[in-house]
C-alpha positions, 0 to 999 in steps of 0.5 A, a space after each residue: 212270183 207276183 213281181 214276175 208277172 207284172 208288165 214290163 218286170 223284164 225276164 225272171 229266174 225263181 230258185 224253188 228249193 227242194 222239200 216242203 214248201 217255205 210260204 207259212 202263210 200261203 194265203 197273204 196278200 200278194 204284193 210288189 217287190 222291188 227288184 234288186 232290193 234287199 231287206 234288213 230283218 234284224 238290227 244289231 252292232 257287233 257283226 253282219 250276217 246276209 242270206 238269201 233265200 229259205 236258209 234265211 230262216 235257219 239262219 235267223 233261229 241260229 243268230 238268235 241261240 247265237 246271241 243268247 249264248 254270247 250277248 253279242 249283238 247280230 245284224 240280219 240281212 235278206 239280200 233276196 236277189 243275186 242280180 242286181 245286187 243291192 248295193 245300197 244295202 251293202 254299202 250299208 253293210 260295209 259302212 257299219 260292221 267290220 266283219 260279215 257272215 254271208 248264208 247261202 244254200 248253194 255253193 260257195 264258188 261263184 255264189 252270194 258270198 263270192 259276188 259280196 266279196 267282189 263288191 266290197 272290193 270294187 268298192 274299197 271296203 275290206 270287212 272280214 267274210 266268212 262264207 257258210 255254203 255247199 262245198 264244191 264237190 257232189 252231196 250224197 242224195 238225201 232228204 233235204 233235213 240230211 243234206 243240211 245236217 251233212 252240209 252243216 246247214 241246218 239250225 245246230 250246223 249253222 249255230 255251231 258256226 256263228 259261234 266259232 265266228 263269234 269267237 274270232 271276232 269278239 276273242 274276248 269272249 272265253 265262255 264260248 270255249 266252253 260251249 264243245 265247238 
């Protein structure tokens, strides 16, 4: 919201998700971000995984029960705007991991993992992409914890996941058949 205000940012659209509110630390220091810059939040090697958004720290407590349980290695983006894409960062992406898992909390039809996907083709890359998102259909009303269990969205949903992509993409992983997904 600081970004926004500053002159000549041009216009703004903020998604405020639903619930209790995502600053931990609402009193921190207000800083510039840069429009259509994306973060990393954690390095690995074996496969990517970009969010955006609050569902971004579900993801990251899930990625890290994820590597434990599997010893892989796990790479974590922000991508933190829809437009502009960062490209550079998922250049970077596409560069280094030959597969991808994009997290979002809207839905998958025209959403993040949609616009990713037409990126790496535009751009000749061909990583494999699972997108984890809202089905195209209505979710029942709910608190926001329901609807993230209903929709498989919240931290044991997502792990469950992470772990059956885990096992497509390092198949010789045998021991996560043994973990019920």
């Amino acid at each position: 919201m600081y970004t926004a205000q500053l002159p000549d940012k041009g216009p703004f659209v903020i998604r405020y998700p639903r619930g209790r509110g995502v600053l931990v630390d609402w009193q921190c220091s207000l800083e510039e971000v840069s429009v259509g810059k994306g973060r990393k939040l954690r390095d690995g090697k074996d496969f990517a995984v970009i969010s955006i958004g609050p569902i971004g720290n579900t993801a990251a407590r899930a990625i890290e029960q994820a590597e434990i349980k599997t010893g892989l290695s796990i790479a974590h983006y922000d991508l933190r705007f829809l437009k502009p894409l960062d490209e550079e960062l998922l250049h970077e992406v596409a560069r280094k991991f030959r597969h991808i898992i994009t997290i979002e909390d809207g839905i998958i039809k025209g959403g993040m993992g949609g616009a990713i996907l037409e990126f790496m083709a535009d751009n000749g890359y061909n990583p494999t992409v699972k997108r984890i998102g809202i089905l195209d259909q209505f979710v029942e009303h709910g608190c926001v914890n329901q609807l993230y269990h209903l929709c498989s969205m919240d931290e044991e949903g997502l792990l469950k996941t992470l772990l059956k992509q885990c096992h497509i993409f390092a198949p010789c992983l045998t021991e996560i058949k043994e973990l019920n997904i």
